[in-house]
N, C-alpha and C positions, 0 to 999 in steps of 0.2 A: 356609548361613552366616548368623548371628546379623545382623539388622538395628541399623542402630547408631539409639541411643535418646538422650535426655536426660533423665539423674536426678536429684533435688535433691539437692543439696549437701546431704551427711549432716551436715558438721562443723560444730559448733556454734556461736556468737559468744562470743566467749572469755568473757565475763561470766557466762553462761548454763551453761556447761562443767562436769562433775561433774571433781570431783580425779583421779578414777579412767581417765579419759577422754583417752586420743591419737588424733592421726591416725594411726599406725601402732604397732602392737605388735610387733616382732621377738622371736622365740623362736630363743633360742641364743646364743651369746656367744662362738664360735670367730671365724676371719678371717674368715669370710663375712658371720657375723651383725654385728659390730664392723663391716665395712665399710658393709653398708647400714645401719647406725643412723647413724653421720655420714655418709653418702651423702645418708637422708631429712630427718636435721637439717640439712645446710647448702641444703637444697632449701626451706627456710622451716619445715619439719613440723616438729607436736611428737611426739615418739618415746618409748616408753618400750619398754626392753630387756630382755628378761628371761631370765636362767638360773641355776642353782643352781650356781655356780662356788666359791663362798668355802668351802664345805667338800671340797671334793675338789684336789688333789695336779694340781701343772703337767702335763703328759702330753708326753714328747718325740716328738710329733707327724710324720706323715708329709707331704706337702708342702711341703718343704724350699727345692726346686728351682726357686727363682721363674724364668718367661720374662720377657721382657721385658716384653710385654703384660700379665701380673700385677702387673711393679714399676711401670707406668703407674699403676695405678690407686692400690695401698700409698703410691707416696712422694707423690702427693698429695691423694686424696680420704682414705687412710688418714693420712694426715701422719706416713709413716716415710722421708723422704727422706732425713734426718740420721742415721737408728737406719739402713738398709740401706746408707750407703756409707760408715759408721765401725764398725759392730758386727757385718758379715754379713761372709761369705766368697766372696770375687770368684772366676768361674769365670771360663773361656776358654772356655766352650761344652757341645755334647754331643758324647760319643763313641760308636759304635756297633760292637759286634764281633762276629762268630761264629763259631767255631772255637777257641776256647781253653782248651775244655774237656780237660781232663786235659795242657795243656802249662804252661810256666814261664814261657814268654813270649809274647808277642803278632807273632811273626816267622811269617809262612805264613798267618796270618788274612786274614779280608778283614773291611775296614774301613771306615767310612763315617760322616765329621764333617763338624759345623758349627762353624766356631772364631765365637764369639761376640765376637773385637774387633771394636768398636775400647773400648779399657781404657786410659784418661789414666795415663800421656802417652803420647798416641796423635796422630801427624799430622788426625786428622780433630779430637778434639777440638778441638785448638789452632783451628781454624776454622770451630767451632761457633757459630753467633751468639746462640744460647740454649743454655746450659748444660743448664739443667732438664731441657728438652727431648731435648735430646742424650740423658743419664744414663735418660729415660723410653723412648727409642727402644731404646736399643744395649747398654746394661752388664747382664750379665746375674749373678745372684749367688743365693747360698743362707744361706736362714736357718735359724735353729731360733726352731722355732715359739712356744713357749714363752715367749723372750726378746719376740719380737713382738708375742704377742698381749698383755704387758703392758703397754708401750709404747702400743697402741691402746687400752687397757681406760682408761690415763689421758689422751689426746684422748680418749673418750668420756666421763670425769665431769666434763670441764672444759668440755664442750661447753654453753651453756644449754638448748638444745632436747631435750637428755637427759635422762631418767630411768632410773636404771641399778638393776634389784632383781637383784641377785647372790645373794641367796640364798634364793629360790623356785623352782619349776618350775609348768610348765602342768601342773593335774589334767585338766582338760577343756577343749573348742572349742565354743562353742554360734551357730554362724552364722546372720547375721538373714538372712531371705528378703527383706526390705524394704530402705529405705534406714534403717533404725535399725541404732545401735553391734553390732558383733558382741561375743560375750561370754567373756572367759574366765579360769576361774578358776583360782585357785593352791593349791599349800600349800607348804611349807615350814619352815624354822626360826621363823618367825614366822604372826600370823595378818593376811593382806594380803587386803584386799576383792575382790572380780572384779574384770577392767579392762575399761573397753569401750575397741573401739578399732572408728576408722572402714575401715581397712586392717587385715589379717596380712601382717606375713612369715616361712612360715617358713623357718629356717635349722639348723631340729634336728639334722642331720647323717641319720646313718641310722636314727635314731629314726622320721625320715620322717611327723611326728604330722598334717599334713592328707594326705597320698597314701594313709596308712591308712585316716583316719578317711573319702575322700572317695572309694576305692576308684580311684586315678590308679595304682595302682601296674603299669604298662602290660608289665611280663615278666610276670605272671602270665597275660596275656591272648596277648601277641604272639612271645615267644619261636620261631624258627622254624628251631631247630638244637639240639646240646644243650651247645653252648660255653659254658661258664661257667668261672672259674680260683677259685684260694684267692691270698692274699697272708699273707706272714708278713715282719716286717721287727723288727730291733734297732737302738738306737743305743749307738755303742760308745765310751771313753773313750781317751785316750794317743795319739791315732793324729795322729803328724808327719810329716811331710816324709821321716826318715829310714826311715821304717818301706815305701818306696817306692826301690825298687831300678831298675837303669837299665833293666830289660824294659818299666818304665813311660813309656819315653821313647821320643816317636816320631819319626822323621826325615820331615820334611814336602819335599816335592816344592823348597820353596826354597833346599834345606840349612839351614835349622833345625830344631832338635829341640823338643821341647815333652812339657810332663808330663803324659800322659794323666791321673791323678790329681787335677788340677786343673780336670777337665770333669764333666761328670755322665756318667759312666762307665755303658753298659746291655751287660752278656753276654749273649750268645743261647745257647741250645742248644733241641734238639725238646723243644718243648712246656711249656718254661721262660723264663724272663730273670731277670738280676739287677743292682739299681742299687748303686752306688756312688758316695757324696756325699759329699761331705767339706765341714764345716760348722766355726765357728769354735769358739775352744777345746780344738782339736785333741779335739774329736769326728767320729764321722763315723757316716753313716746306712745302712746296707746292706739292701737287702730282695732278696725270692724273690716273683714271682707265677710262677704255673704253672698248666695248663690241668687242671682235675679227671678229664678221662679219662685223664691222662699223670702219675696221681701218683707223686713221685720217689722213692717207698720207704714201708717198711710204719710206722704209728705217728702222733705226734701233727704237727701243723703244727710245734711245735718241732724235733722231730725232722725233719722233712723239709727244713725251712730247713738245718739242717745238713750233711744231706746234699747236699742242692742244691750247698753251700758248697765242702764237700770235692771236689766237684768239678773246682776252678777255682786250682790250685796258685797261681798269680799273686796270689791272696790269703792264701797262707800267711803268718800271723808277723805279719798286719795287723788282724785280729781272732780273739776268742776271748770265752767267758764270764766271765773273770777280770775282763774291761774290758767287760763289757754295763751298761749303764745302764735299759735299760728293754725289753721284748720285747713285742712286739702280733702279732694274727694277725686275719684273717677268713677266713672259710671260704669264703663266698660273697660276692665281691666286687661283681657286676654288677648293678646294676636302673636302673631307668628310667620315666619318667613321661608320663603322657599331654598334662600340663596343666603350665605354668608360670605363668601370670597368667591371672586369669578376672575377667570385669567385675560377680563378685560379692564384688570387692573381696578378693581373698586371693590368695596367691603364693606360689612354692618356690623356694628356691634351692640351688645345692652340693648335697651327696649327700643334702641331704633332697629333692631331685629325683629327676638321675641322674648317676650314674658308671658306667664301664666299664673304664676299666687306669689302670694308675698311668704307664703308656709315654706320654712327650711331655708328662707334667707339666701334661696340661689340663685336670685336677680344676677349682682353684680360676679360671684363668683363662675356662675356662668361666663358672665360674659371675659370675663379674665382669662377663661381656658380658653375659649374661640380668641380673641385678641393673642395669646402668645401663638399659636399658630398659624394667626393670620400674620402676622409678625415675622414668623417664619419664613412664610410663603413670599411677602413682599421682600425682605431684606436679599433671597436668593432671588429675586426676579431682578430687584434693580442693580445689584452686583453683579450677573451672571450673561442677565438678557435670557434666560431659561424660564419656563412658566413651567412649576412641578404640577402638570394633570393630574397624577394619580394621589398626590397629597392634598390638592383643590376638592377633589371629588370624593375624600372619605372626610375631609373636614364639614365639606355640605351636608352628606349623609347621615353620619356619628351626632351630629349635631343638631342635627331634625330630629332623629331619633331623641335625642340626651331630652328634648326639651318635651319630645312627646310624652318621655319616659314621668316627666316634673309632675305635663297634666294628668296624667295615671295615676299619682301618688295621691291625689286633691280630687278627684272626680267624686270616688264612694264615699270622701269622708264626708262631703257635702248632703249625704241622703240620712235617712234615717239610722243608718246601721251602725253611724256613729255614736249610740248611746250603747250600743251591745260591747261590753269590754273585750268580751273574745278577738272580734271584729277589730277594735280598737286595740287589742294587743297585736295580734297577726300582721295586720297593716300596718306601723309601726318598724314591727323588726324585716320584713321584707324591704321596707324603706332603708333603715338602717344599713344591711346586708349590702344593698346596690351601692350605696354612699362608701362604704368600705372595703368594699370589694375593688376601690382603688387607688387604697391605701399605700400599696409601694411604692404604684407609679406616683402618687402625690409626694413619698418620700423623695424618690429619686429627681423631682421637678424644683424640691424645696432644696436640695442639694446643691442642682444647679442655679437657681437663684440666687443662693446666699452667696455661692462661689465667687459670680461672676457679677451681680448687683447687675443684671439685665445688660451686660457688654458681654456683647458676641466676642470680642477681639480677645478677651480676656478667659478664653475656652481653653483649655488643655485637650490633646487628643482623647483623655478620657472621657471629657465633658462632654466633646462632640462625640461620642458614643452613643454615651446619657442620653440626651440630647436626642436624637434619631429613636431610639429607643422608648423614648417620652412621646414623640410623635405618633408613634404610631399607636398608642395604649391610654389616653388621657381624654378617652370620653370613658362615660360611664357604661355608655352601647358597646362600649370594646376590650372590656376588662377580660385579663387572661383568664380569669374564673369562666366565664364564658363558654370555653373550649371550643371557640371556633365559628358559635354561631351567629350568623350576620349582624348588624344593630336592629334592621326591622324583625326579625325574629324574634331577639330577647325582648325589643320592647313591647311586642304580642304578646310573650310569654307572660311578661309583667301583670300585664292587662288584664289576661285572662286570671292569672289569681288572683288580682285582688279583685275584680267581677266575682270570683267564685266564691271568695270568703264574706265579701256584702250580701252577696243572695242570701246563704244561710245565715246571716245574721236577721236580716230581715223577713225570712221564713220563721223563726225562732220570737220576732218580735208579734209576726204575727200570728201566730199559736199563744202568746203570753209569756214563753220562756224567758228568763233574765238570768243570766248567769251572776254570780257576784263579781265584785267589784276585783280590778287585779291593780297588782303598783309592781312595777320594774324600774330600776335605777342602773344604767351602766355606767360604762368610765372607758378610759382610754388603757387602762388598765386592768378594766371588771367588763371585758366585753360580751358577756353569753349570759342570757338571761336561765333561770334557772326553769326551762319550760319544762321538764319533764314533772314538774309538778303541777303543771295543767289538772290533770283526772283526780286529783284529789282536791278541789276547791267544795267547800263547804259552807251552807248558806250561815248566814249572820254574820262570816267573818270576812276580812279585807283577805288576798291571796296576795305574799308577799315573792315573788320571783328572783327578787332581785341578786345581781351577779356578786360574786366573790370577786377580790383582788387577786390576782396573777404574782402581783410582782412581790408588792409589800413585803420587805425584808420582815421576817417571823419576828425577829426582837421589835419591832413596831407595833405589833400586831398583841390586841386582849388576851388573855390565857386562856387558852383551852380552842382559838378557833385554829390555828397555824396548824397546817398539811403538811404530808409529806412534800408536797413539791416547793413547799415555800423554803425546807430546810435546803434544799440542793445547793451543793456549792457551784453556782453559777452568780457571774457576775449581772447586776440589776441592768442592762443595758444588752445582754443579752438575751434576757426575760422577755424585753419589751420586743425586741428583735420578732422573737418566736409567738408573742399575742399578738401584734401588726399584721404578720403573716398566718396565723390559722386565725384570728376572729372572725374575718369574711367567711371559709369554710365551716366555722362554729355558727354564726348565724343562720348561712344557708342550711347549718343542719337543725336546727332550732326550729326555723319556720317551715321546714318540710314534716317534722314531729308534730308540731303542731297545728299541720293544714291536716295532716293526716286524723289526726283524733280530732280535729273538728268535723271534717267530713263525716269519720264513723259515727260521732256521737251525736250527728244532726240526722244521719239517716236513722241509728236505733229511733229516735225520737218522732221521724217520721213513720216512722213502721208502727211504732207503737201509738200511733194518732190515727193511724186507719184502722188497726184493730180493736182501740179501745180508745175512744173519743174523751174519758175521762181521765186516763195516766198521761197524757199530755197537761193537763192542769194542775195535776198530782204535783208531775216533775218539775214544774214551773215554778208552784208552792215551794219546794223543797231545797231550790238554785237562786229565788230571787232575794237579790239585797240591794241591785240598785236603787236609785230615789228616783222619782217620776219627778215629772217636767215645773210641778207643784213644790219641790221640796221635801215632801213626805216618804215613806217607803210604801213598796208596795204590800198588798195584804197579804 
């Protein structure tokens, strides 16, 4: 491990400064790069941004589907607060499904949501004490990109610490081994001098121009399977309300019904998935990633998107080419980096790092959490002339891990196992569990956000508490639930369960077992699925898990279902308090219930197939209500 040192402050006294000369240079001008350019301008730096934008054509862009955790950062270091909750398309969450392939409707699937209220006018709004706040925690919505990143491109020429050359590219990177400017040169439409800058960042996307140039590009070295997928996705024009028939409606465990349409829609099938987004303008974004061992037919990624498509009747009559706007594809979607920030003054963010699926929409939210710490990191170097080592070195690590942690989550669902609901439950709320398990520390980051609208100057000594305390806790590898152990160990941990819950899934597929179909629906509110009714699933019927409200003031709430803990006289904002903080421990105790009675109930089942070669078929008989690949049920 690198000894931490002190180097002179590279940056110069403003007087002394060549024109050419910033504290950081950003290369690339998508959301990523636009966020860190006013991320390092309101951090006091001067920035200059650079990309060759003005000649090429808006691109309707894939990362539509902002989390919450992304609109934290957009509506205030991005200053899109006013542009996301007047010009974007409010979702109700994500939906997840599998089995719908070759049916009409979503009746006999097994299903598994997050309803993303609360969506003003909503009871908890209304006793919200900070709005901002609120809309930064809870509202979850999708953009189109395009629209967005114009909106930022004008907070950044308005900014003063900007310098925006849109119409250049980097020709070359010439990094100094010393504390002198690193160098880099342009060309473009015009003839623009090198720039030196005391920092990089890049944000190139998959140009990827330091992991090539510095050889980070870590699948070339680590790859240890030969998982890799293509993605192909369109966005398409005309698509309303009406173009959504009532198969799109689901009936939720409360007796209401809700428009699956309205969430971010993901179908499963082996060795596939497909999103459906629906974005404003009544456009909407559909994509296909699929595993390249398991390609879905002969021909070009074009063609295969389609076919993928025709699979899935439930989207007949709601796209077609007639109404495509724009069609993108990559072949190879996955890679990943060794290095994110080095204390030789340079940095990667977003896919000019790493990406791995477009599942869970943590492209850019990713890259938002590395960007505030790399942010960190630089703002104390070039104020200080200190390079913080040991904040360099667990940003590297936590970060490797956070994205190894992504490809875990995507690896099993891409095999067979994802037809087995069990499998498809378990993995799921394991998911979930990690994503919330850092839940405070996202409180306490959206806190300071809103506080300071990404100006350091504008920190109270509590903030810089915060602050520090954010630092050290805002990977997913390093959540206090944890208790201590390292990032590559949880993310083994990970690994190894969901390995353990696909095997029996797919030892169970192949003995003939099929369990029935399961539907879970949580909330931000209703976060604990109701697993202990696992052992009593019964064939012919859908198994409905889904979680009860927490907070729901009991006078809200149908007659007869309100609890004791709804009557408590506590305020609804201390409710929320107290599910934020045990849901992670509820889920983790949810998925270990339920690894547990899957293990048992795979072993009796195994026991009972070496004894008696026919109660294996018996039990199969007895459990199956999925539908086969066909459409049909099984016999």
């Amino acid at each position: 491990m690198p000894t931490s040192v002190k180097i002179r402050p590279h940056r110069a006294p403003p007087a002394s400064r060549s024109k050419t000369y910033s504290d950081v240079v950003v290369v690339g001008a998508g959301i990523v790069g636009l966020t860190n350019a006013l991320q390092f301008a309101k951090r006091g730096l001067d920035v200059t941004l650079v990309d060759n934008i003005a000649s090429r054509k808006d691109s309707y862009k894939v990362g539509e589907s902002f989390l919450v955790f992304t609109s934290a950062f957009l509506r205030t270091v991005g200053e899109l607060d006013r542009f996301i909750s007047e010009d974007s398309f409010i979702k109700l969450g994500v939906w997840f499904t599998v089995g719908a392939e070759h049916r009409a409707e979503f009746s006999g699937t097994t299903e598994w949501a997050v309803n993303a209220d609360p969506h003003p006018p909503h009871y908890l709004f209304d006793h919200a004490p900070d709005k901002k706040w609120f809309r930064c925690m809870f509202l979850d919505m999708q953009i189109a990109r395009p629209d967005a990143e114009a909106a930022m491109r004008d907070a950044v020429r308005r900014h003063p610490n900007i310098r925006f050359l849109d119409d250049v590219f980097v020709e070359s990177i010439a990094l100094s081994e010393t504390d002198a400017p690193h160098r880099l040169t342009l060309a473009g439409t015009r003839d623009e001098p090198p720039l030196e800058a005391g920092w990089i960042m890049d944000c190139s996307g998959r140009n990827r121009l330091l992991a090539r140039q510095l050889d980070h590009r870590a699948e070339r070295r680590e790859r240890d399977d030969e998982f890799q997928t293509s993605a192909a996705w369109g966005q398409f024009s005309h698509v309303d309300d009406a173009k959504f028939g009532e198969q799109w409606r689901a009936l939720l465990a409360s007796g209401q019904r809700t428009p699956r349409d309205l969430y971010t829609v993901h179908l499963w099938g082996v060795g596939y998935w497909i999103w459906v987004i629906r974005l404003s303008q009544n456009r909407i974004s559909v994509g296909v990633t699929f595993d390249l061992r398991r390609t879905p037919a002969e021909g070009t990624l074009r063609e295969q998107f389609w076919a993928l498509i025709g699979r899935h009747p439930v989207l007949d009559g709601i796209i077609g080419e007639e109404t495509l706007l724009e069609f993108q594809a990559y072949r190879q979607v996955q890679h990943w980096t060794d290095r994110f920030v080095s204390a030789k003054r340079y940095a990667m963010a977003g896919d000019a790092g790493s990406i791995i699926d477009a599942y869970y929409s943590q492209g850019i939210a990713l890259a938002l959490v590395s960007s505030w710490h790399i942010a960190n990191v630089m703002e104390r170097q070039v104020k200080t002339g200190e390079a913080d080592h040991d904040y360099i070195d667990r940003i590297n690590e936590a970060t490797r891990q956070d994205w190894a942690m992504m490809r875990n989550m995507v690896r099993e669902k891409y095999t067979p196992a994802i037809e087995d609901s069990r499998f498809f439950l378990l993995s799921h709320i394991l998911d979930m569990a990690i994503f919330w398990c850092m839940g405070r520390t996202r409180a306490k980051l959206t806190h300071w956000l809103v506080r300071t609208e990404g100006y350091s100057d504008r920190q109270t000594p509590e903030l810089e508490r915060l602050r520090r305390n954010v630092e050290r806790r805002l990977f997913y590898s390093r959540s206090p639930y944890w208790l201590g152990l390292s990032p590559e160990r949880v993310q083994r941990l990970q690994r190894y369960l969901q390995r353990k819950i696909a095997e029996r899934a797919r030892w169970r597929q192949e003995h003939g077992i099929v369990p029935p179909p399961l539907k879970s629906v949580l909330s931000v509110t209703a976060p604990l699925p109701r697993i202990w009714r696992l052992p009593f699933a019964r064939s012919g019927k859908v198994l409905d898990i889904s979680a009860r409200d927490l907070v729901q003031p009991a006078a809200q709430r149908a007659d007869g279902t309100a609890t004791w803990f709804d009557h408590l006289p506590i305020p609804i904002n201390t409710k929320l308090d107290w599910v934020i903080g045990l849901r992670p421990l509820g889920l983790l105790a949810s998925f270990a219930f339920g690894y547990v009675y899957d293990a048992l109930d795979t072993t009796r089942r195994k026991i009972a197939t070496r004894s008696s070669p026919t109660a294996a078929g018996t039990s199969s008989r007895l459990t199956s209500d999925l539908p086969n690949r066909a459409g049909g049920s099984h016999a």
